[in-house]
C-alpha positions in Angstrom: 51.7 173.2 85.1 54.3 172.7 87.7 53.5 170.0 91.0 54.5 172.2 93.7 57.9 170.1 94.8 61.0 171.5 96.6 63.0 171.2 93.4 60.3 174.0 91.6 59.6 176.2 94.8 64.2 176.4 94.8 63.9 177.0 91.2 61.8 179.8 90.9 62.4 181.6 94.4 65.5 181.9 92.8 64.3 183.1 89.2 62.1 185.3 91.5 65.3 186.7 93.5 66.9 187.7 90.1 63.9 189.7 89.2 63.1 188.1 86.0 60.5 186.1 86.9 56.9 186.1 88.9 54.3 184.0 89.0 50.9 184.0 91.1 50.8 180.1 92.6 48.0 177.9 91.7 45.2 176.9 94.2 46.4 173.8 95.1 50.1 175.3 95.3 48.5 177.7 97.7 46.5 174.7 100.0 50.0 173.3 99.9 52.2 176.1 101.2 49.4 177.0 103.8 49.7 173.3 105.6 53.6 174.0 105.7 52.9 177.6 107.3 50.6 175.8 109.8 53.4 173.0 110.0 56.3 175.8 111.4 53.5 177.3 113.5 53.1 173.6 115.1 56.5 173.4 115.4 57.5 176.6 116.6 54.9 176.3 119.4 55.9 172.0 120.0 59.3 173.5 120.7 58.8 175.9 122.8 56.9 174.2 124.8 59.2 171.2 125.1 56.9 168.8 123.2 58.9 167.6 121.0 62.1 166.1 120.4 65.2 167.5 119.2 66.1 164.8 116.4 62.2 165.0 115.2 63.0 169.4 115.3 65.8 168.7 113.2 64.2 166.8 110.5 61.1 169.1 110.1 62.8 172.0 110.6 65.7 170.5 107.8 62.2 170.0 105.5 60.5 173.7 105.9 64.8 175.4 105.5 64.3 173.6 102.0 60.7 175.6 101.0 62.2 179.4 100.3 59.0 181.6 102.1 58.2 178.8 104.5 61.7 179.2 105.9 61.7 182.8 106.4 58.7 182.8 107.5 59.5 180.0 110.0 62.9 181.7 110.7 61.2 185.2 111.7 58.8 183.4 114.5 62.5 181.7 115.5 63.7 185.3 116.0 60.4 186.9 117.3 61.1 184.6 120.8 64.9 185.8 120.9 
């Protein structure tokens, strides 16, 4: 059983990429990627709305780039505003 960590969502997002391996996330993987979709929803909205700062943007923003479907995910509500 894998912790869910940056280091093992990297690793197999990109086993996943290559088409040689899927896996169905365990439920506590799945509690943990739902608090980091509500996380870019927070900060989406924070944002545009002015509520928060850029170097706190930067760091959160720096944290969700490293989780692979958290940061597309995060980077399609980016472009939705455009």
């Amino acid at each position: 059983m894998y912790k869910l960590t940056y280091k093992n969502l990297r690793k197999f997002h990109q086993i996943h990429l290559d088409g040689n391996y899927e896996r169905t996330p365990t439920p506590s993987e799945t509690s943990e990627l739902n608090q980091m979709y509500h996380l870019s929803n927070r900060l989406y909205l924070s944002s545009k709305n002015n509520k928060i700062s850029n170097q706190n943007y930067i760091k959160v923003a720096s944290q969700l780039d490293t989780l692979p479907l958290v940061s597309i995910y995060f980077r399609d509500l980016l472009k939705s505003d455009i």
